[in-house]
C-alpha positions, 0 to 999 in steps of 0.5 A: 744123140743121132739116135735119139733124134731118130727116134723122136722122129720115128714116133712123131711119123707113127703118131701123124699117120696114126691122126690121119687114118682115124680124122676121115674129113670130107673136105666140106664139112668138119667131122664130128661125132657120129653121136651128135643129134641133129634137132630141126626146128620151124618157128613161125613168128608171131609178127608177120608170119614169117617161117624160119627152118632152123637146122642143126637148132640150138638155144643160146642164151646167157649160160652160153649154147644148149640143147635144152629148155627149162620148162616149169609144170606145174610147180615143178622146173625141168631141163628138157631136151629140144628133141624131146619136144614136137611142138611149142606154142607160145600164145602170147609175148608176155614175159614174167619178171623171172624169164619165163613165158605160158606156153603149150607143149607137146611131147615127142613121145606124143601124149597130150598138150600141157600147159607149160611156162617155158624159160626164154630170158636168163638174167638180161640175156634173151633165149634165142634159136640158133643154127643154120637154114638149108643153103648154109646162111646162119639163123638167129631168132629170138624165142619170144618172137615164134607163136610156134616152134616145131622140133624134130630130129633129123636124120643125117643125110649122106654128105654128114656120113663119117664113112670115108668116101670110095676112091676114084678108079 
């Protein structure tokens, strides 16, 4: 019986140090895949002209959180990735009766501007921009509210480094 407990307890230390030596926190912030994109986005809102800086920026909506925008070209609808987008322009505030807006886009990749209707209410639940400004507060906006939207990756600075920090000498 002595035995056995030892054992267990043995396994259990190896499996506890085995979790630390890979989790690297730096105490700030929770460490996270060094594969996660981070996508800034500035909307301009169409009443007032307020400018929003959104970073690490989401679409949340009725189907809970996403990286993605269902666009519709011509006839036919698409899930694009925010990333993939550089700018959206969203000329008027009119929304069809199936949640959907005209818009203007504008690849990444740069190729010219189309002309787009892109998804911003799912069932009742409005499309919204998520993430958080450069201090740390939270931001929420609605996406039919921004005449335009400006995405772009962002490169991860070196407090987002998954690299265990030098020790103090």
């Amino acid at each position: 019986m002595r035995v056995a407990v030892q054992s267990i307890g043995l396994v259990l230390c190896i499996i506890a140090i085995l979790t630390v030596e890979t989790a690297y926190p730096n105490g700030r912030q929770p460490p996270r895949s060094s594969d996660v994109s981070l996508v800034k986005a500035t909307c301009e809102e169409r009443s007032g002209g307020h400018i929003y800086e959104i970073i690490r920026a989401r679409v949340t909506g009725g189907e809970g959180s996403d990286e993605t925008l269902r666009v519709v070209i011509g006839s036919v609808g698409e899930r694009m990735a925010i990333a993939d987008i550089k700018t959206l322009t969203l000329p008027t505030a009119q929304v069809d009766q199936d949640g959907f807006i005209k818009a203007t886009l504008l690849r990444s990749d740069g190729t010219e501007e189309k002309s787009v209707m892109v998804q911003v209410r799912s069932g009742k639940a409005k499309l919204r921009l998520v993430g958080f400004r450069s201090n740390g507060a939270s931001v929420n906006i609605d996406l039919a509210r921004c005449k335009t939207v400006e995405f772009s990756s962002a490169a991860p600075s070196a407090s987002d480094s998954n690299d265990r920090p030098e020790p103090k000498k």
